[in-house]
MARNU-76695 format. One record per residue (C-alpha): residue in three letters; x negated, y negated, z negated. Coordinates in steps of 0.2 Angstrom, whole numbers, padded with zeros to 4 digits, always signed. Example, Ala and Ser with C-alpha at 12.3 -4.5 7.8 and 13.67 -1.06 7.14 Angstrom:
# MARNU-76695
ALA-0062+0022-0039SER-0068+0005-0036
//
This chain:
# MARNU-76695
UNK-0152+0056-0174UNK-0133+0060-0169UNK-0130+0043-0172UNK-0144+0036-0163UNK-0140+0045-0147UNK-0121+0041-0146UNK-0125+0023-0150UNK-0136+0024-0137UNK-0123+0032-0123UNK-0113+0020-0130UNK-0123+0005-0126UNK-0128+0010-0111UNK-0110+0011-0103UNK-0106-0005-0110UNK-0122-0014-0102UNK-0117-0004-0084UNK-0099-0011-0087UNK-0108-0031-0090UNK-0117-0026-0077UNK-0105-0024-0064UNK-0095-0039-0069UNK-0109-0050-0067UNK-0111-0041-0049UNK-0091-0047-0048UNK-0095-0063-0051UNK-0110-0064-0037UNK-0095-0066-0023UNK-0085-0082-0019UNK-0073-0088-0034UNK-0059-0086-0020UNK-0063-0069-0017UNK-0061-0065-0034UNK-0045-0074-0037UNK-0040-0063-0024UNK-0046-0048-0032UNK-0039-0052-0050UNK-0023-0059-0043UNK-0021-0042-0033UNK-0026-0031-0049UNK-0009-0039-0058UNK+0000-0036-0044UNK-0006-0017-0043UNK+0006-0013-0056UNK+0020-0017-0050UNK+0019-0007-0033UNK+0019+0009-0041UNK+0036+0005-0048UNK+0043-0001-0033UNK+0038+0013-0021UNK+0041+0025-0033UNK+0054+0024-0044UNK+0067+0015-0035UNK+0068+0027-0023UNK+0072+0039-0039UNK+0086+0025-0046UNK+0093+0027-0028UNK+0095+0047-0029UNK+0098+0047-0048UNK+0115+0036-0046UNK+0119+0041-0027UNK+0113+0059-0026UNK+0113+0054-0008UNK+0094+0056+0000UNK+0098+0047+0017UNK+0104+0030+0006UNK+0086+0031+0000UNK+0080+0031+0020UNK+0092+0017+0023UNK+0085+0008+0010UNK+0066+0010+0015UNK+0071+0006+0034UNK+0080-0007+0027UNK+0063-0015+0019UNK+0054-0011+0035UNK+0065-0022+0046UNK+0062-0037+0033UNK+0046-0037+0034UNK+0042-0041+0051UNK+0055-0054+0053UNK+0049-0062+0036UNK+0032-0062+0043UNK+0036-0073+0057UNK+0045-0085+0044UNK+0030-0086+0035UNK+0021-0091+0052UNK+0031-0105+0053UNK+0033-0111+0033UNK+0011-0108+0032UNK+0011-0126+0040UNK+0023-0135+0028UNK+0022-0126+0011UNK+0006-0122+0002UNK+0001-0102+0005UNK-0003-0097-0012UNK+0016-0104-0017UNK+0024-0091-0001UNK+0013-0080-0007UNK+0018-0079-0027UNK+0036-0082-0019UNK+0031-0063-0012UNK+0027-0057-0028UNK+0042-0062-0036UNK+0054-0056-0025UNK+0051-0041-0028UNK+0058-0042-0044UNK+0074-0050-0040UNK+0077-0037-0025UNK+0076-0025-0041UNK+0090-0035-0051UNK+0098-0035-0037UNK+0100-0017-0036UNK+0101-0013-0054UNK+0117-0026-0057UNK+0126-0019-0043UNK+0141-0009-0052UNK+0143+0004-0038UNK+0126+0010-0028UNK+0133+0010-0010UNK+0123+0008+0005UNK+0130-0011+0010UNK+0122-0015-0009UNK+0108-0003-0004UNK+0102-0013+0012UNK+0106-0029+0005UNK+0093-0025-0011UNK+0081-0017+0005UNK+0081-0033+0014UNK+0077-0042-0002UNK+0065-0032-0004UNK+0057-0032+0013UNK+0055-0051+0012UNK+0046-0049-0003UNK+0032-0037+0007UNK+0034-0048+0022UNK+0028-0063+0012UNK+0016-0055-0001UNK+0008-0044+0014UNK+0007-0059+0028UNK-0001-0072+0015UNK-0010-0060+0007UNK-0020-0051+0024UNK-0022-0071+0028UNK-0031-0074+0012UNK-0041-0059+0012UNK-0048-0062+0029UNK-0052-0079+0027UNK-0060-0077+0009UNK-0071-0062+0014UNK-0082-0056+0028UNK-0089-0039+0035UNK-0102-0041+0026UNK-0092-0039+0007UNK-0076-0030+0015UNK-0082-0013+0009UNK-0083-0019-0011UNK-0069-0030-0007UNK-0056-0017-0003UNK-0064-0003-0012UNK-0062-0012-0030UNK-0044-0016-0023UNK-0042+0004-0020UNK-0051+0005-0036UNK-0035-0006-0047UNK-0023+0002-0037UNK-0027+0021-0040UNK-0028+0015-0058UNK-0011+0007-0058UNK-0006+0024-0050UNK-0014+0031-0064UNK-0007+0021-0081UNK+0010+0015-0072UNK+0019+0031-0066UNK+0014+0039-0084UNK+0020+0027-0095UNK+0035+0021-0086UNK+0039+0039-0080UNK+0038+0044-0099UNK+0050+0028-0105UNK+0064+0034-0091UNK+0061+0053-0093UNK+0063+0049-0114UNK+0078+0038-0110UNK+0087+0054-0098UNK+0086+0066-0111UNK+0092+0052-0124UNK+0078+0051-0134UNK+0078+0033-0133UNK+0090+0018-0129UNK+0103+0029-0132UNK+0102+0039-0115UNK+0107+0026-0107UNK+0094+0027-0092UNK+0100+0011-0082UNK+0096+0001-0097UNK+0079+0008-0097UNK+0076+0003-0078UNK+0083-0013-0079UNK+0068-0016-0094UNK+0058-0008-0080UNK+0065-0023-0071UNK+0060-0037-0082UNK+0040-0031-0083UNK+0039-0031-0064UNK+0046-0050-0067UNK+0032-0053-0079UNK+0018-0047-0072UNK+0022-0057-0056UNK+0023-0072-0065UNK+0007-0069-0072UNK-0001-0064-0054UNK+0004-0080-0048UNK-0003-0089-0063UNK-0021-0083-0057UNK-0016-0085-0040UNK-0014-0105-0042UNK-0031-0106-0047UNK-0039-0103-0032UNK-0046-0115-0019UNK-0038-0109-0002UNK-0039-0123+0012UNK-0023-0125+0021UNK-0021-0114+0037UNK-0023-0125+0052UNK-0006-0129+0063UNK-0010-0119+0077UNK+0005-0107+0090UNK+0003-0093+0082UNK+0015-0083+0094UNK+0010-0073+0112UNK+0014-0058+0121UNK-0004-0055+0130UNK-0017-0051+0123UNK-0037-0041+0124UNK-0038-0025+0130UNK-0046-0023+0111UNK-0032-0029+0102UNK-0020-0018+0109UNK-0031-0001+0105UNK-0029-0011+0088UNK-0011-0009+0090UNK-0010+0009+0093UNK-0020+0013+0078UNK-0008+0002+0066UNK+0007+0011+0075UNK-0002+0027+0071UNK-0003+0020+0052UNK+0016+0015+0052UNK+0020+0032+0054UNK+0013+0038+0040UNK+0019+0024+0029UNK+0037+0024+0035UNK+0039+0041+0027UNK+0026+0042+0013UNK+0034+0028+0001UNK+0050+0041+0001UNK+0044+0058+0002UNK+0035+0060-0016UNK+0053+0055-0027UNK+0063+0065-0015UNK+0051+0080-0013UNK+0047+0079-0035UNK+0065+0075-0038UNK+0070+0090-0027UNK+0058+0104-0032UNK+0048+0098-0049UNK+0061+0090-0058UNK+0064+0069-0068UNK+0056+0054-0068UNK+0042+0060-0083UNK+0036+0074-0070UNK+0035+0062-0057UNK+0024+0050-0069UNK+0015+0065-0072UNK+0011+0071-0056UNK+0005+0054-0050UNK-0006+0052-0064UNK-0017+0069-0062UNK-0033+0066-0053UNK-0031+0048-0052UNK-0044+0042-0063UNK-0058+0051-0054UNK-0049+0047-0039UNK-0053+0028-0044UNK-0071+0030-0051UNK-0076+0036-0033UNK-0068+0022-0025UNK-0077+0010-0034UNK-0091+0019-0031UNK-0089+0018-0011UNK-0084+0001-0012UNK-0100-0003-0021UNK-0112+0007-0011UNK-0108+0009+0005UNK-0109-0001+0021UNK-0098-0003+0037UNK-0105+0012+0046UNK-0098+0021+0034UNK-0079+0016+0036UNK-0076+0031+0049UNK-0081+0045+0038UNK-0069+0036+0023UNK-0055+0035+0034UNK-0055+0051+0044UNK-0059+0060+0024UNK-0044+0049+0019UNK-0031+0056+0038UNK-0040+0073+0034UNK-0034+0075+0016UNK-0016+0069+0020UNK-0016+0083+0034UNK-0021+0094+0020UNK-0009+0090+0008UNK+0005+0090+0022UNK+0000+0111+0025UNK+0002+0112+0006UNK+0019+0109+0006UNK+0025+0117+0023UNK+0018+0132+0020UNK+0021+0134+0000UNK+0037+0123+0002UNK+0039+0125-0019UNK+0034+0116-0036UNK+0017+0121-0031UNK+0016+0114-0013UNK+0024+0098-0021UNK+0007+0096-0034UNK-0006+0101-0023UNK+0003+0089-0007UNK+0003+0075-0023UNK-0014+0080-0029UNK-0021+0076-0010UNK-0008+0060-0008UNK-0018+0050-0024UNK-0034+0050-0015UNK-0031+0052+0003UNK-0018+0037+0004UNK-0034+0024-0003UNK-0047+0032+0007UNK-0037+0027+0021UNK-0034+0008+0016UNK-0051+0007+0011UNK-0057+0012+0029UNK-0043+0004+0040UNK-0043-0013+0033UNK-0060-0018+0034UNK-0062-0011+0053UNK-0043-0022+0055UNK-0051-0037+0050UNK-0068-0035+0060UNK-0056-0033+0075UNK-0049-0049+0071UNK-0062-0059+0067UNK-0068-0053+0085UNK-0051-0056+0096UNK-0047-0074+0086UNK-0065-0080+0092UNK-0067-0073+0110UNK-0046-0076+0113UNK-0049-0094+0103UNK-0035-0092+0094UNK-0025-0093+0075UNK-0031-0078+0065UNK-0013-0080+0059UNK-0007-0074+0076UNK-0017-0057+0075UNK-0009-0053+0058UNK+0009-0057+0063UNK+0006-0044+0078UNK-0001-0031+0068UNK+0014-0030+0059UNK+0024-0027+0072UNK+0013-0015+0077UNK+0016-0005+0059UNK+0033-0007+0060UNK+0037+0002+0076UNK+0025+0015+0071UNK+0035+0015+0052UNK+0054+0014+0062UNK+0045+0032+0071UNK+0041+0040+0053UNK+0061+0037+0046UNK+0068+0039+0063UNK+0059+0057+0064UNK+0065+0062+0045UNK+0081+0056+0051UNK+0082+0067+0067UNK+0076+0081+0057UNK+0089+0080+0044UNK+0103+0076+0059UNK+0102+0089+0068UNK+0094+0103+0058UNK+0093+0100+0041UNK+0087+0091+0025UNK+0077+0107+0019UNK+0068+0106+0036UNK+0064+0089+0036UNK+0057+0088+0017UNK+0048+0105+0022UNK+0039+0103+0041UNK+0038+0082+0041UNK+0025+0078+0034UNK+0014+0090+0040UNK+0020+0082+0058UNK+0014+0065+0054UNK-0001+0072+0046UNK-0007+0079+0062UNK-0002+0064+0074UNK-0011+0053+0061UNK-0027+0063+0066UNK-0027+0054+0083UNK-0030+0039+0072UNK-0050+0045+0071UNK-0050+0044+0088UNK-0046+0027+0091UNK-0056+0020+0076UNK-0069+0026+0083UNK-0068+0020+0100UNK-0064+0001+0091UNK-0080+0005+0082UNK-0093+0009+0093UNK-0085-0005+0105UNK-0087-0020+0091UNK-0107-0012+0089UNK-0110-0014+0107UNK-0102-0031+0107UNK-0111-0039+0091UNK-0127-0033+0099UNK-0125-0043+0114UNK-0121-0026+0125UNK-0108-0029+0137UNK-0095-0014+0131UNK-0089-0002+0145UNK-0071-0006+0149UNK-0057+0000+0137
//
């Protein structure tokens, strides 16, 4: 009877499993070329955003080469962005875009074949690095827009929450263990640069193989349109203002958990660690937002998302230990996806309303954007940098992020207002004046 019922419970998870891979495959085949492309891809972002940033400490002891670095990547991006704008008309998008994607490991061999870890090498491995995003990130949101509509957007980034919460789950674990065993020269004979530079060659690999799925899908070319102007809808730039608010936030979050773990908690394993509690329920309920709700939902999953950060942000100011650090990660794994998952979607509504009304390249919309991100990340290390200038680093570790946290609230705000606008407007309601 044991049997029976395990075999039963057992069956039944397989057939909800078939179940929702058959629901997977009811969307366009470039929608999930995207998806599965995107899910490869997911494991390498953990290892960039986190553990290069604790390569950078380990060999420099030096915090502010690891903000050099990160402003470094910022300014690449939106300058590779508006390459990307020009070389969409010439060169076949998915090929810039795996270009993206492989970047990212040579930015990484550049940096670890670098004998002495000063900041020139820093930058130069940062710039690298932020073409890699530039690329990636521009083809990418292209893509994504074009292969998807309102109508899908929820599932569409919720099961890309969903992959990457799981990355951050399997990835800072494993590889956290591998560089933690080779530190206390368990294996490779403690010698720790080795082990990253193996690190190294996996990002390279599954890149390789993310571009593989890539090439199969069936993109039509972007059209040859100006895809640069300095005017634009009253809406668009209320848009702007919320991805400033966004840049904050990022400009400071890639950084802060290996300094604040690598300050208080201690190696590379406890980072792994940390990352990975709480993830996989973290994941499920992703998927399960993705799959079930709808648009009107996108406000309550965004402001959760700004809310939780806020939270984690007052764990660490006022415990400012081992313990703020966990609770401040613990609220990071699920706040930072709740927040994609509810600002992309409302992003790309706006777009798909300016292009139209404005008659113009969606292209142009996602290259403004970024600009928008990057002032609002160029705020988030400029802040950390003040901070730490004319007070302290203690100070800037400890108060920070509980700063951006509460100016990221305004965010809900603005959403909001770009919300209830697009409702009026796709009703036929002529919208009150912004």
């Amino acid at each position: 009877m044991n049997t029976l019922s395990k075999s039963k419970k057992s069956s039944g998870f397989a057939g909800k499993a078939f179940s929702e891979i058959r629901h997977f495959r009811t969307y366009p085949h470039n929608m999930q070329v995207l998806l599965i492309t995107n899910m490869l891809y997911a494991f390498v972002l953990p290892v960039v955003e986190l553990f290069v940033g604790t390569y950078i400490i380990r060999n420099s002891s030096e915090m502010a080469y690891v903000i050099g670095y990160q402003l470094a990547v910022y300014s690449g991006i939106p300058l590779t962005f508006l390459v990307n704008g020009f070389l969409m008309k010439k060169i076949k998008i998915t090929w810039l875009y795996a270009f993206g994607m492989l970047l990212s490991g040579i930015s990484m061999a550049v940096m670890m074949s670098l004998e002495t870890l000063d900041l020139g090498g820093i930058v130069m491995a940062g710039l690298i690095m932020g073409m890699s995003y530039g690329f990636f990130w521009a083809n990418r949101d292209f893509l994504a827009l074009n292969s998807t509509n309102d109508g899908n957007r929820n599932y569409y980034y919720g099961l890309e929450s969903f992959f990457n919460t799981m990355a951050s789950v399997i990835v800072p674990y494993v590889i956290g263990l591998f560089l933690g065993a080779a530190a206390d020269k368990g294996i490779l004979g403690g010698d720790i640069d080795l082990a990253y530079k193996i690190v190294t060659l996996c990002v390279f690999v599954l890149t390789i193989m993310a571009s593989c799925v890539l090439s199969r899908g069936k993109f039509p070319k972007p059209e040859n349109r100006k895809f640069i102007y300095f005017r634009f809808d009253k809406l668009w730039n209320r848009m702007m203002g919320l991805a400033g608010l966004k840049g904050i936030a990022q400009g400071y979050i890639v950084t802060a958990p290996s300094m604040l773990v690598m300050t208080f908690v201690g190696n590379e394993s406890t980072l792994g660690v940390l990352q990975s509690i709480s993830a996989i329920v973290s994941a499920v309920l992703l998927y399960i937002l993705g799959r079930f709700t709808s648009p009107k939902h996108r406000i309550w999953i965004f402001s959760a998302g700004l809310l939780l950060f806020a939270l984690g942000g007052a764990f660490n100011t006022v415990l400012y230990s081992a313990t703020g650090v966990i609770a401040f990660m613990l609220c990071l794994v699920l706040a930072r996806p709740l927040m994609d998952m509810g600002y992309f979607p409302i992003q790309m509504r706006v777009i798909d309303y300016v292009s139209r009304k404005e008659k113009r390249s969606s292209y142009t919309y996602i290259f403004v954007h970024e600009l928008g991100l990057y002032i609002g990340r160029f705020f988030g290390c400029g802040l950390f940098i003040v901070i730490t200038l004319l007070i302290s680093d203690v100070v800037a570790l400890r108060y920070t992020i509980l700063i951006i946290g509460v100016i990221q609230l305004l965010s809900i705000a603005v959403a909001l207002h770009i919300t209830k606008y697009l409702d009026k407007a796709e009703q036929g309601v002529e919208p009150r004046a912004l």
